[in-house]
LOKOL-302255 format. One line per field, with one value per atom (N, C-alpha, C): y, x, z; residue number from 1; chain. Coordinates in pm, whole numbers. Example, Ala and Ser with C-alpha at 12.3 -4.5 7.8 and 13.67 -1.06 7.14 Angstrom:
<pts>
yy (-569|-450|-330|-225|-106|3)
xx (1319|1230|1320|1285|1367|1290)
zz (780|780|780|708|714|787)
num (1|1|1|2|2|2)
cadena (A|A|A|A|A|A)
</pts>
This chain:
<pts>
yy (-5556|-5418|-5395|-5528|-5464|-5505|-5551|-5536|-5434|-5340|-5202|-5118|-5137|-5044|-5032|-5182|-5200|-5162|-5182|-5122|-4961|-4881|-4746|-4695|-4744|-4761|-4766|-4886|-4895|-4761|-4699|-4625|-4522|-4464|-4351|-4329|-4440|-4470|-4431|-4504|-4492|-4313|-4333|-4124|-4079|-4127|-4037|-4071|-4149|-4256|-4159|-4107|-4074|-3930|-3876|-3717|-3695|-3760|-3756|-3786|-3861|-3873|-3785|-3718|-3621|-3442|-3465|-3301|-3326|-3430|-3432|-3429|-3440|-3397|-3270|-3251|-3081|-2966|-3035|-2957|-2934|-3038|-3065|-2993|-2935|-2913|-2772|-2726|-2571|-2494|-2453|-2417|-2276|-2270|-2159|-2199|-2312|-2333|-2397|-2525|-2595|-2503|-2500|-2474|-2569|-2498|-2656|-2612|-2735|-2741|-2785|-2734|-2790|-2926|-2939|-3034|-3034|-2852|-2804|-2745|-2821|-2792|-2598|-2545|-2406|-2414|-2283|-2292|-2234|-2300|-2304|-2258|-2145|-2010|-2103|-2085|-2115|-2037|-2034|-1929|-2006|-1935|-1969|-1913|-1970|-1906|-1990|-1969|-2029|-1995|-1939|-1959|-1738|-1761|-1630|-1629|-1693|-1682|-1535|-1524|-1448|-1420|-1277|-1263|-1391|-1379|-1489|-1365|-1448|-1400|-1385|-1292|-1339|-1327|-1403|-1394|-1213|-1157|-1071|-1133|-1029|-1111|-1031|-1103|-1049|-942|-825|-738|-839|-820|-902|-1022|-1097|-1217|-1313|-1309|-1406|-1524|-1497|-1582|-1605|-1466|-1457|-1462|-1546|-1534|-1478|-1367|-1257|-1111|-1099|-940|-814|-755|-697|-724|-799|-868|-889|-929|-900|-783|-755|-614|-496|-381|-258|-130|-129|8|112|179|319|337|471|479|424|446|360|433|607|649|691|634|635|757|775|881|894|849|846|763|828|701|640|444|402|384|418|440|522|662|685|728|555|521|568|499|543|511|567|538|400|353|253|296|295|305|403|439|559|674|628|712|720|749|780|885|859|877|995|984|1085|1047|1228|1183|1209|1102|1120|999|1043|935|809|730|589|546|644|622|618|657|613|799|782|922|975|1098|1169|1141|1138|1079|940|840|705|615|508|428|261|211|107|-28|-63|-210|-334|-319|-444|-499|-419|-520|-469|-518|-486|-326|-250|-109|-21|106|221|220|227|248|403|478|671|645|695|777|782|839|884|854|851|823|945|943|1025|1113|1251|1361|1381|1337|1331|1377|1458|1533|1430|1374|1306|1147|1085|926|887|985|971|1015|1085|1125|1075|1053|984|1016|1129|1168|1167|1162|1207|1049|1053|931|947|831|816|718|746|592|564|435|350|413|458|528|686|732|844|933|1053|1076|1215|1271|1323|1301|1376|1370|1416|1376|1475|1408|1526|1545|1381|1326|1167|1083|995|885|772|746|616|628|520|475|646|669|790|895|891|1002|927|830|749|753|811|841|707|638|510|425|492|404|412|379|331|196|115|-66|-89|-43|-96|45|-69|30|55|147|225|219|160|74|45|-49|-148|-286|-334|-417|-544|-667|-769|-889|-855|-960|-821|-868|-830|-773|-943|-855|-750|-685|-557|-442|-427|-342|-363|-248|-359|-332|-209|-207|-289|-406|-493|-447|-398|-319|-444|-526|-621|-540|-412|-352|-387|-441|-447|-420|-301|-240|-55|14|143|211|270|363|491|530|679|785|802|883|841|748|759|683|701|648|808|844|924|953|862|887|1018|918|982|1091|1144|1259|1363|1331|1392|1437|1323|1338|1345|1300|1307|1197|1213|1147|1037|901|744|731|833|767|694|631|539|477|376|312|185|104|-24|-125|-215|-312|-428|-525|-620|-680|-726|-797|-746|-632|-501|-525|-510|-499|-643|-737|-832|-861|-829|-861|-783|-664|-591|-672|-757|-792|-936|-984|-1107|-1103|-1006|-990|-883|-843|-741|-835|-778|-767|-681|-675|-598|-591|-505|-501|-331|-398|-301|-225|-43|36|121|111|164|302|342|464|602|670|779|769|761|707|552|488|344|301|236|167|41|18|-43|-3|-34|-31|-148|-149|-246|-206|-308|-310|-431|-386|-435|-588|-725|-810|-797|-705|-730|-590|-478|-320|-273|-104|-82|13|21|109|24|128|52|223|184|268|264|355|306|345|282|271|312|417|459|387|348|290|390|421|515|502|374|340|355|405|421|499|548|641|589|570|528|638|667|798|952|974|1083|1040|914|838|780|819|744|645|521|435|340|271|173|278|379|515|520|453|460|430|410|355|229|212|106|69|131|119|14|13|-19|39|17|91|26|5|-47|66|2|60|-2|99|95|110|55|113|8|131|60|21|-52|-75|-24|-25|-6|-117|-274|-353|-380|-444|-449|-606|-622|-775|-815|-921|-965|-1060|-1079|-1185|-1076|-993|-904|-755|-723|-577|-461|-492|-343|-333|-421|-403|-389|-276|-331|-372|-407|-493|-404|-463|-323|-411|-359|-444|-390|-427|-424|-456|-369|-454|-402|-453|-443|-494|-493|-538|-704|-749|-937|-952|-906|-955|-869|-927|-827|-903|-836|-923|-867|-936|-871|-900|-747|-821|-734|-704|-636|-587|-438|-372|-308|-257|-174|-25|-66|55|243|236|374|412|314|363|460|490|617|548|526|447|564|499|621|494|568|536|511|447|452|410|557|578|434|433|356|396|389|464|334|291|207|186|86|50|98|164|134|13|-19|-107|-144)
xx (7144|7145|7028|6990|6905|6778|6704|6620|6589|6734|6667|6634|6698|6671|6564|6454|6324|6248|6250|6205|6168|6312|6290|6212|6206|6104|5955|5933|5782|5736|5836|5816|5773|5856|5873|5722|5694|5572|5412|5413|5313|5347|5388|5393|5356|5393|5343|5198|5188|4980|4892|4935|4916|4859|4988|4948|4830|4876|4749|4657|4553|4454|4407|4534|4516|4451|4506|4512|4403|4350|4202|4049|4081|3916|3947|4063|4058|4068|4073|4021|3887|3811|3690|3601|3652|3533|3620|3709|3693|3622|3526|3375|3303|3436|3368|3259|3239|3124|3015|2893|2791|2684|2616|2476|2385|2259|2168|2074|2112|2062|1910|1824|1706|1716|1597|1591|1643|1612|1698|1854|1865|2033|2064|1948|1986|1979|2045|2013|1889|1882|1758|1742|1632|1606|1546|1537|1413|1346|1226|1114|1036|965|887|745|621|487|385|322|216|84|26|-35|-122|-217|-296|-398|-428|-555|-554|-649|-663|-559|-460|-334|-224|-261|-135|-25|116|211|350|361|419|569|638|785|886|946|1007|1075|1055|1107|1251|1359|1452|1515|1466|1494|1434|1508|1476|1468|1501|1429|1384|1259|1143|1170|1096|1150|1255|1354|1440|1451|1593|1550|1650|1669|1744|1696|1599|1551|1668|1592|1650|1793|1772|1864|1854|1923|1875|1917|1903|1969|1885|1979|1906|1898|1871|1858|1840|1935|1919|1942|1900|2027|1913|1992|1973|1874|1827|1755|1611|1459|1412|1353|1309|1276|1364|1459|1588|1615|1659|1656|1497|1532|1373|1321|1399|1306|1182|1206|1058|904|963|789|822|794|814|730|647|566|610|528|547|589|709|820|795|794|805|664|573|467|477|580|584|498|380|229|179|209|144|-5|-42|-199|-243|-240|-294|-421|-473|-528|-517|-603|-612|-462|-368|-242|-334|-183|-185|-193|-323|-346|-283|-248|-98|-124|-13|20|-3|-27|2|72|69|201|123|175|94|241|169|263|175|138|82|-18|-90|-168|-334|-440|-549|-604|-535|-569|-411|-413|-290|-298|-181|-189|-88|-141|-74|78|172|308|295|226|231|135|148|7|-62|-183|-282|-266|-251|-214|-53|10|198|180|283|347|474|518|637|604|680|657|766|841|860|829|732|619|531|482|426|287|222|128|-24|-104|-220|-239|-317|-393|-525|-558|-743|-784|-893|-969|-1027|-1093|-1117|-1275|-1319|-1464|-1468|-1358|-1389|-1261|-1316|-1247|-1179|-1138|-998|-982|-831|-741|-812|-806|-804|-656|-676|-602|-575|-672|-713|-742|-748|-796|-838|-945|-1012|-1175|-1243|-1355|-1469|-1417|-1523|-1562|-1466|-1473|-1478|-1503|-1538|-1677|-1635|-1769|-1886|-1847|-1945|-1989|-1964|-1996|-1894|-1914|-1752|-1728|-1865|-1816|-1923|-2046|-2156|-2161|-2144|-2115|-2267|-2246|-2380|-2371|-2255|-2248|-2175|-2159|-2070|-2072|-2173|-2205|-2248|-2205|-2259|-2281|-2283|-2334|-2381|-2508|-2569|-2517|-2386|-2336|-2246|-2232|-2158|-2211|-2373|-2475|-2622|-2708|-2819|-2839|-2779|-2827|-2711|-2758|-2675|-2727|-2624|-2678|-2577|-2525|-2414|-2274|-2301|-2205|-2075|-1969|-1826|-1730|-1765|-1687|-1747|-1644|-1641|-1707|-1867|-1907|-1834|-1836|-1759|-1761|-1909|-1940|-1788|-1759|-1712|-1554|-1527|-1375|-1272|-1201|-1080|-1072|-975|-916|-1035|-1138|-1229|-1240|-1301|-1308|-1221|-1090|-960|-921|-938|-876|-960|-1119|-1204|-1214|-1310|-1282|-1291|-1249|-1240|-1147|-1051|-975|-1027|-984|-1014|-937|-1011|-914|-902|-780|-765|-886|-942|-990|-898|-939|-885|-761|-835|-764|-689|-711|-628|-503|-493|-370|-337|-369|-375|-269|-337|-278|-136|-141|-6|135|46|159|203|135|186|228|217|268|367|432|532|641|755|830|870|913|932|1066|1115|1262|1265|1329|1310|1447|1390|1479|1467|1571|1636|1693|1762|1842|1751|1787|1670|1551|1430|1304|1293|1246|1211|1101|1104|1019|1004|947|955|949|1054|1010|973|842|739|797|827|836|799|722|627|715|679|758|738|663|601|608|605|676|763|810|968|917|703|656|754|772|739|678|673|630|698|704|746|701|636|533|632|610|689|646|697|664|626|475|468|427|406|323|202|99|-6|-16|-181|-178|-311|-291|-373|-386|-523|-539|-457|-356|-256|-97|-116|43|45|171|202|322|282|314|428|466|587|662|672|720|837|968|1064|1090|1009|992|1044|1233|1316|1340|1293|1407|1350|1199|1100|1001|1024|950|888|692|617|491|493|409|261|131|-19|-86|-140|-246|-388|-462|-633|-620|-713|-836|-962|-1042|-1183|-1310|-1182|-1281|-1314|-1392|-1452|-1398|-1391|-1326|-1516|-1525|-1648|-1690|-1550|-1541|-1564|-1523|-1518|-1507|-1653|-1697|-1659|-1618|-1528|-1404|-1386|-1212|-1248|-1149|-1113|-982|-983|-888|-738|-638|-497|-347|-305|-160|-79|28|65|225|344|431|561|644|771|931|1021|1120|1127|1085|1067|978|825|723|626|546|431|312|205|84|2|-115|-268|-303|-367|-415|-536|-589|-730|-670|-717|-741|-862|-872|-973|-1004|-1149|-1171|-1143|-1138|-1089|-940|-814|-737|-701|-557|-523|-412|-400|-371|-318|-223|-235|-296|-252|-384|-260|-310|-248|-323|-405|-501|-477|-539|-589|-653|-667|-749|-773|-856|-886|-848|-850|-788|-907|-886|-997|-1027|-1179|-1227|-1203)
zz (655|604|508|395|325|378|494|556|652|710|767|663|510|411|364|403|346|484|581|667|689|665|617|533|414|288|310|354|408|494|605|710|598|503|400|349|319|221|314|447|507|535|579|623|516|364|268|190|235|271|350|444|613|569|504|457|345|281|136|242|305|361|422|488|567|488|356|321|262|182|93|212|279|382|416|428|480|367|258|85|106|86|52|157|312|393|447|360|427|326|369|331|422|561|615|725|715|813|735|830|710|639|548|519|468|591|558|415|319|217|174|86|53|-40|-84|-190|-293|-362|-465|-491|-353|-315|-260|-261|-204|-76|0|145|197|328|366|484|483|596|656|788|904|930|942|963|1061|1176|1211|1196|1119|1102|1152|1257|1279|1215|1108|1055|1028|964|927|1052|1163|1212|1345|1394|1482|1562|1595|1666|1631|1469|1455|1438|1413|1402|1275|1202|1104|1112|1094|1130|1009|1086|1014|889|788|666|620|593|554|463|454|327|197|128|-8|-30|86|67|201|65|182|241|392|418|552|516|570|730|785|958|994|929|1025|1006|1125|1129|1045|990|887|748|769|706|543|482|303|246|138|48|104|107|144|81|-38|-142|-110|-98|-45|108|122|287|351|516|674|728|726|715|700|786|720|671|554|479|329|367|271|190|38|-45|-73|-84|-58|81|149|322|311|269|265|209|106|56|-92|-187|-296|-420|-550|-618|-707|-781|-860|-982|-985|-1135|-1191|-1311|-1351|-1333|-1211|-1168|-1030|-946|-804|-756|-737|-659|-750|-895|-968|-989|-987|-991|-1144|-1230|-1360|-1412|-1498|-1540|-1533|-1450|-1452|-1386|-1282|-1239|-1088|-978|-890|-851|-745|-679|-587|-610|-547|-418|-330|-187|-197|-289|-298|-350|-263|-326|-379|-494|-531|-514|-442|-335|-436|-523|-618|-510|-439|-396|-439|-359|-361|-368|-277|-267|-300|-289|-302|-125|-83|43|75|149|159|166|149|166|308|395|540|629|786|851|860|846|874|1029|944|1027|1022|916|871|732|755|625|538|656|578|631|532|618|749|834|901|983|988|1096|1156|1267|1354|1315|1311|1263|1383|1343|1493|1541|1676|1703|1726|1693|1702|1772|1821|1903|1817|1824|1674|1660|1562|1519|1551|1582|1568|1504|1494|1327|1392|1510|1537|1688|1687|1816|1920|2030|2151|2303|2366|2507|2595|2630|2655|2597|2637|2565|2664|2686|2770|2757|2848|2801|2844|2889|2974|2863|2748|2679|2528|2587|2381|2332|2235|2154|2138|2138|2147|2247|2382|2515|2609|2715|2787|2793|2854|2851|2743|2740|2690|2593|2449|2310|2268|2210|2140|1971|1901|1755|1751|1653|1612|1721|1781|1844|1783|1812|1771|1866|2049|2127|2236|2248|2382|2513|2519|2640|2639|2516|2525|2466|2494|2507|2437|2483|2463|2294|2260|2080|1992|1936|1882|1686|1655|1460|1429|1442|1389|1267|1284|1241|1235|1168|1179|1124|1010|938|951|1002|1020|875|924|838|789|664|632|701|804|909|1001|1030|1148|1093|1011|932|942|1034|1048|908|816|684|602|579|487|542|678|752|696|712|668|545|471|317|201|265|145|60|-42|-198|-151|-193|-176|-43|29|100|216|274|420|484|626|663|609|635|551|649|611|646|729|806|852|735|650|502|449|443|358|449|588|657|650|615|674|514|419|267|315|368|340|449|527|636|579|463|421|274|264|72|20|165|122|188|192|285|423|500|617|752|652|761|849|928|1068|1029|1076|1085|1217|1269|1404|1397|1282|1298|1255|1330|1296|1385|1305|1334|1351|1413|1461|1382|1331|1224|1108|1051|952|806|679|565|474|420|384|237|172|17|-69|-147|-247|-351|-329|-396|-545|-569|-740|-793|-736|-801|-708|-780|-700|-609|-526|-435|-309|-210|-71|-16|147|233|363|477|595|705|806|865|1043|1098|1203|1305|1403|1583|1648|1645|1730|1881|1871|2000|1996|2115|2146|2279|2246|2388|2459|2591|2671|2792|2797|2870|2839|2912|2872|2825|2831|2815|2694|2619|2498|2569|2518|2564|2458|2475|2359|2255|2322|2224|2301|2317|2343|2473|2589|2703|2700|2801|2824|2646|2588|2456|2394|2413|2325|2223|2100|2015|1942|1966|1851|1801|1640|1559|1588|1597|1629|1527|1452|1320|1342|1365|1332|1219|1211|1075|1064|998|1041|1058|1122|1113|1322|1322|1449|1506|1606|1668|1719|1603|1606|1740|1804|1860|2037|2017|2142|2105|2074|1978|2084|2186|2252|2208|2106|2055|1890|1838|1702|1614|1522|1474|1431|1477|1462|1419|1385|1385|1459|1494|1624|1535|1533|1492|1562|1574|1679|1619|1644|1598|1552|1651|1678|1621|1633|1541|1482|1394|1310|1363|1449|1471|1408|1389|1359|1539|1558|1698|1683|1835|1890|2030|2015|2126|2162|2256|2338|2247|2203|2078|2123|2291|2306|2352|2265|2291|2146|2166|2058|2010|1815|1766|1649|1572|1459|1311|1223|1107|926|856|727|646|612|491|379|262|190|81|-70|-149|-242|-313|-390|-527|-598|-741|-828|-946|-1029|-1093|-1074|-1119|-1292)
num (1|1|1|2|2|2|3|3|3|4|4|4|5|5|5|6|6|6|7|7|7|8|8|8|9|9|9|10|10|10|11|11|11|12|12|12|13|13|13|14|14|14|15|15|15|16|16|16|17|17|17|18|18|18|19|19|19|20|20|20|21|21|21|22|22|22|23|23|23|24|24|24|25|25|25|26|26|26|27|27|27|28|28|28|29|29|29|30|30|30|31|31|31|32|32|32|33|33|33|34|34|34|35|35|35|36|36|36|37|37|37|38|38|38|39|39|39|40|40|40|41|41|41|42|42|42|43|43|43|44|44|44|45|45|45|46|46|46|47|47|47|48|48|48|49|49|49|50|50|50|51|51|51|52|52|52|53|53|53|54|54|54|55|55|55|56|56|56|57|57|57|58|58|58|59|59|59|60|60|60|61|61|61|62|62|62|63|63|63|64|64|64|65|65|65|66|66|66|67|67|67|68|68|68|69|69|69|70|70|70|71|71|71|72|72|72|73|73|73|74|74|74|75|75|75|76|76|76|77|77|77|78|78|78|79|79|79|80|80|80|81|81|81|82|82|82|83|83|83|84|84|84|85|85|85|86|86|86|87|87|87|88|88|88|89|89|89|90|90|90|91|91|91|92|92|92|93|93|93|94|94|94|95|95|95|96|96|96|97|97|97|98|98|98|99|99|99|100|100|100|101|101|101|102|102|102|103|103|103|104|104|104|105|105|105|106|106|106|107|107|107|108|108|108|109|109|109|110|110|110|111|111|111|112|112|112|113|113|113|114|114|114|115|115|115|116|116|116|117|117|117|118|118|118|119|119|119|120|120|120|121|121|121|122|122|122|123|123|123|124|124|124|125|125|125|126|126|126|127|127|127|128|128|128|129|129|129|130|130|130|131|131|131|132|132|132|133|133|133|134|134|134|135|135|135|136|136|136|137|137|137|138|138|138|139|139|139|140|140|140|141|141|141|142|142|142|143|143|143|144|144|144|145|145|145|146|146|146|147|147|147|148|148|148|149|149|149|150|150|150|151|151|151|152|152|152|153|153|153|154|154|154|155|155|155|156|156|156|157|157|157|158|158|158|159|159|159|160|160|160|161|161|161|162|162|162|163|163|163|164|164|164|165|165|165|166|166|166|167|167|167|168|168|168|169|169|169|170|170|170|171|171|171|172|172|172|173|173|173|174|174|174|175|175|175|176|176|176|177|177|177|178|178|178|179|179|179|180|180|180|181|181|181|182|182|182|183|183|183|184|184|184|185|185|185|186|186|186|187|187|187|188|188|188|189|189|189|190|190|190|191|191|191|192|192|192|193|193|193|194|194|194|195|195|195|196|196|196|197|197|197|198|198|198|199|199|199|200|200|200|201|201|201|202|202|202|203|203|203|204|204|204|205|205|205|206|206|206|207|207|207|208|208|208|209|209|209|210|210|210|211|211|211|212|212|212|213|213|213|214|214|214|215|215|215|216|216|216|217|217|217|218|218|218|219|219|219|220|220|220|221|221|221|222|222|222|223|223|223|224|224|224|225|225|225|226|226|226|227|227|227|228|228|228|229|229|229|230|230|230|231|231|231|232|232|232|233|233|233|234|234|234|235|235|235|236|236|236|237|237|237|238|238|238|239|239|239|240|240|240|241|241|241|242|242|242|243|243|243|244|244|244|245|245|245|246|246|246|247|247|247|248|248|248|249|249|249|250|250|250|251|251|251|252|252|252|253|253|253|254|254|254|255|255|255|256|256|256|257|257|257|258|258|258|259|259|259|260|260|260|261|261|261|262|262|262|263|263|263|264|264|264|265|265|265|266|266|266|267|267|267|268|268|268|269|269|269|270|270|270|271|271|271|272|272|272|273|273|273|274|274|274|275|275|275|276|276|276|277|277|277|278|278|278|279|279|279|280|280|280|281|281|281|282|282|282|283|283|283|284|284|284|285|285|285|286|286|286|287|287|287|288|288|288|289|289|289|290|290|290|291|291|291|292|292|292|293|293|293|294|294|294|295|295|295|296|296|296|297|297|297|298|298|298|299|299|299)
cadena (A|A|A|A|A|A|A|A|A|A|A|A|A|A|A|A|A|A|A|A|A|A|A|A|A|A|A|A|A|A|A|A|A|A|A|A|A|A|A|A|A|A|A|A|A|A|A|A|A|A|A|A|A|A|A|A|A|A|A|A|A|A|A|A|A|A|A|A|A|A|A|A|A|A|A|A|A|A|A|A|A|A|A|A|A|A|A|A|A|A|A|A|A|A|A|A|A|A|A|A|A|A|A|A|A|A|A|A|A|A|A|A|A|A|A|A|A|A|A|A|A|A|A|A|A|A|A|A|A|A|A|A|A|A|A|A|A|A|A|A|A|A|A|A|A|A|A|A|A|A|A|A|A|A|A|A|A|A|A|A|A|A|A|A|A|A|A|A|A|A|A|A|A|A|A|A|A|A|A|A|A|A|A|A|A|A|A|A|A|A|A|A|A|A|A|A|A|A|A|A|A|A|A|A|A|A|A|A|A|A|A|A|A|A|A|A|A|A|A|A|A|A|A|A|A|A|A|A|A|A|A|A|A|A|A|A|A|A|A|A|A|A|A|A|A|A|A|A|A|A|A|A|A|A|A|A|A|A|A|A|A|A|A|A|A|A|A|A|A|A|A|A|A|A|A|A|A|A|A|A|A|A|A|A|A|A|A|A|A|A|A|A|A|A|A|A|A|A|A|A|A|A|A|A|A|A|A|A|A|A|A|A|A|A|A|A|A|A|A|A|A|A|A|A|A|A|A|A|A|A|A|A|A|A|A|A|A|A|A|A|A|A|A|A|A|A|A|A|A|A|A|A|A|A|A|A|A|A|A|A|A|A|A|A|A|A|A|A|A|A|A|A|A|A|A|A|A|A|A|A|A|A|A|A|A|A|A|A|A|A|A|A|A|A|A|A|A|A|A|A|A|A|A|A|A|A|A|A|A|A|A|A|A|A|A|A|A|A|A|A|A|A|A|A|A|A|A|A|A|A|A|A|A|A|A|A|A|A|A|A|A|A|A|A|A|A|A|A|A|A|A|A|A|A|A|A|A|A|A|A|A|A|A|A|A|A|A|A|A|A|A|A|A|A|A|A|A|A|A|A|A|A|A|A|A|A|A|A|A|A|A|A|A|A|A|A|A|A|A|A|A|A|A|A|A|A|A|A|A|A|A|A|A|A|A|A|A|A|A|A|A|A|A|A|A|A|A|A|A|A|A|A|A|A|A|A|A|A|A|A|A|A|A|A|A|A|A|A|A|A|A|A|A|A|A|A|A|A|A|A|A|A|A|A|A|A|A|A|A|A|A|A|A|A|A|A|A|A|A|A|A|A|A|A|A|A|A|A|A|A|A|A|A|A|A|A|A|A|A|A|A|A|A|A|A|A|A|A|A|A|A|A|A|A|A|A|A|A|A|A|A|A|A|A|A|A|A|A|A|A|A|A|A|A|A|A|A|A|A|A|A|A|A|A|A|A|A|A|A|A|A|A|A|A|A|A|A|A|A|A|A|A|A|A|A|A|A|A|A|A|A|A|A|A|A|A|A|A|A|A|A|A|A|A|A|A|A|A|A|A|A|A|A|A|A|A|A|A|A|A|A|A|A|A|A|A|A|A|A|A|A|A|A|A|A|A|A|A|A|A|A|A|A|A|A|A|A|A|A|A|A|A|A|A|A|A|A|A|A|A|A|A|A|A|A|A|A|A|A|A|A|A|A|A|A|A|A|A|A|A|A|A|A|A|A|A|A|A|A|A|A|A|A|A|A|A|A|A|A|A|A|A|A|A|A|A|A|A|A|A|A|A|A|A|A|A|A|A|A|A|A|A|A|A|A|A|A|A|A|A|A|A|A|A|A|A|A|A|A|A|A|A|A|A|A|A|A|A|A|A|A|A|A|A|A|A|A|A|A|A|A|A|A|A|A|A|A|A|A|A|A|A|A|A|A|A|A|A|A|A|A|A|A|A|A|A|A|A|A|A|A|A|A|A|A|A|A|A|A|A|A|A|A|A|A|A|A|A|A|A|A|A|A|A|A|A|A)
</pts>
């Protein structure tokens, strides 16, 4: 008898061994699911960037934080809207694009970077306006757009040339004179178009989350003041067709520069940006692109 009683006992004991083992791992790891941790014990985004060079590619950055790998993703101040709230484009703190002394000149927004970059694209009233298109060097709209009717040649350019085989007058030109800069044409005074770098600074030193509702676009906001801006998908027009302008439910944004693709001077330099990615790329200098003026810092 008192060996089934110790038998029972032992049985009692392991079952209550069995459970404790059991309930302390399943404390410790309901957590919701893993996160992969850094060095500094925070979690850690995946990004993919292959680098700044020619048609590189910069990965979408998460609302407010860099970095981020989920297209639009991160905090969102103000409505869904763009135009609304900080959707569309807003001055730097208590001077939202006032034009005063040694401030920021009206219709601009100061994103802490190198230049003021406009509120709107050139030929837009609002920043959700699509606003005109231009072929690259010339300074307004028309009906078409292709090589037959470009002001600088059709295959074999007449400036901004820097190899032979793409005509015989080579001026090594690669930055758009004021003669032939849209912005300035337009707005006068210091305005222009941004340079290669200039776009190039704005696609790696802001942030950039994609907005769908409404207008299709992006809002770009400044990591170092409370400017941003928002830059619409308008596509592009090739011949009589606007093209990536909602066609199968694709919508990307076109903006020249006024720099020249040194590498293949029938193209100039544009960004190109889409839901999935932000490129610097090069197109064919007589397609129709829209534009986002630029005004300079005082020295």
């Amino acid at each position: 008898m008192k060996k089934l009683l110790l038998a029972l006992d032992m049985k009692k004991l392991l079952l209550a061994l069995a459970a404790v083992l059991f309930v302390i791992p399943a404390i410790y790891s309901c957590d919701g699911g893993s996160v992969s941790k850094g060095p500094d014990n925070t979690p850690q985004h995946i990004t993919d960037n292959p680098g700044d060079n020619g048609g590189s590619m910069t990965p979408i950055d998460g609302g407010d934080t860099p970095g981020g790998d989920t297209p639009g993703g991160g905090d969102n101040p103000g409505s869904d809207t763009p135009g609304g709230g900080d959707n569309g484009g807003s001055g730097d703190g208590d001077n939202p694009g006032g034009d005063t002394p040694g401030g920021v000149p009206a219709g601009a927004v100061d994103l802490g970077l190198s230049v003021y970059w406009a509120e709107c694209n050139l030929g837009a009233t609002t920043p959700q306006e699509i606003g005109g298109f231009y072929a690259w060097g010339e300074t307004s709209g028309k009906d078409s757009y292709d090589w037959s009717n470009y002001r600088f040649g059709e295959s074999m350019m007449t400036k901004y040339n820097t190899n032979t085989g793409f005509g015989s007058v080579v001026d090594n030109k690669t930055v758009l004179e004021s003669a032939d800069d849209a912005a300035t044409a337009a707005l006068g005074g210091e305005w222009r178009m941004p340079t290669d770098a200039e776009m190039t600074e704005l696609r790696t030193s802001c942030t950039w989350e994609w907005k769908s509702e409404g207008v299709a676009g992006f809002l770009v906001k400044s990591r170092t003041t409370e400017g941003s801006i928002f830059l619409p998908a308008g596509g592009y027009k090739n011949g009589t067709l606007l093209l990536e302008h909602g066609q199968y439910g694709m919508y990307t944004g076109y903006y020249w520069t006024a720099t020249l693709d040194e590498t293949s001077p029938i193209s100039g330099r544009c960004l190109s940006a889409k839901e999935s990615f932000i490129l610097r790329d090069s197109y064919s200098r007589f397609m129709g692109m829209n534009i986002r003026p630029v005004h300079p810092k005082a020295q």
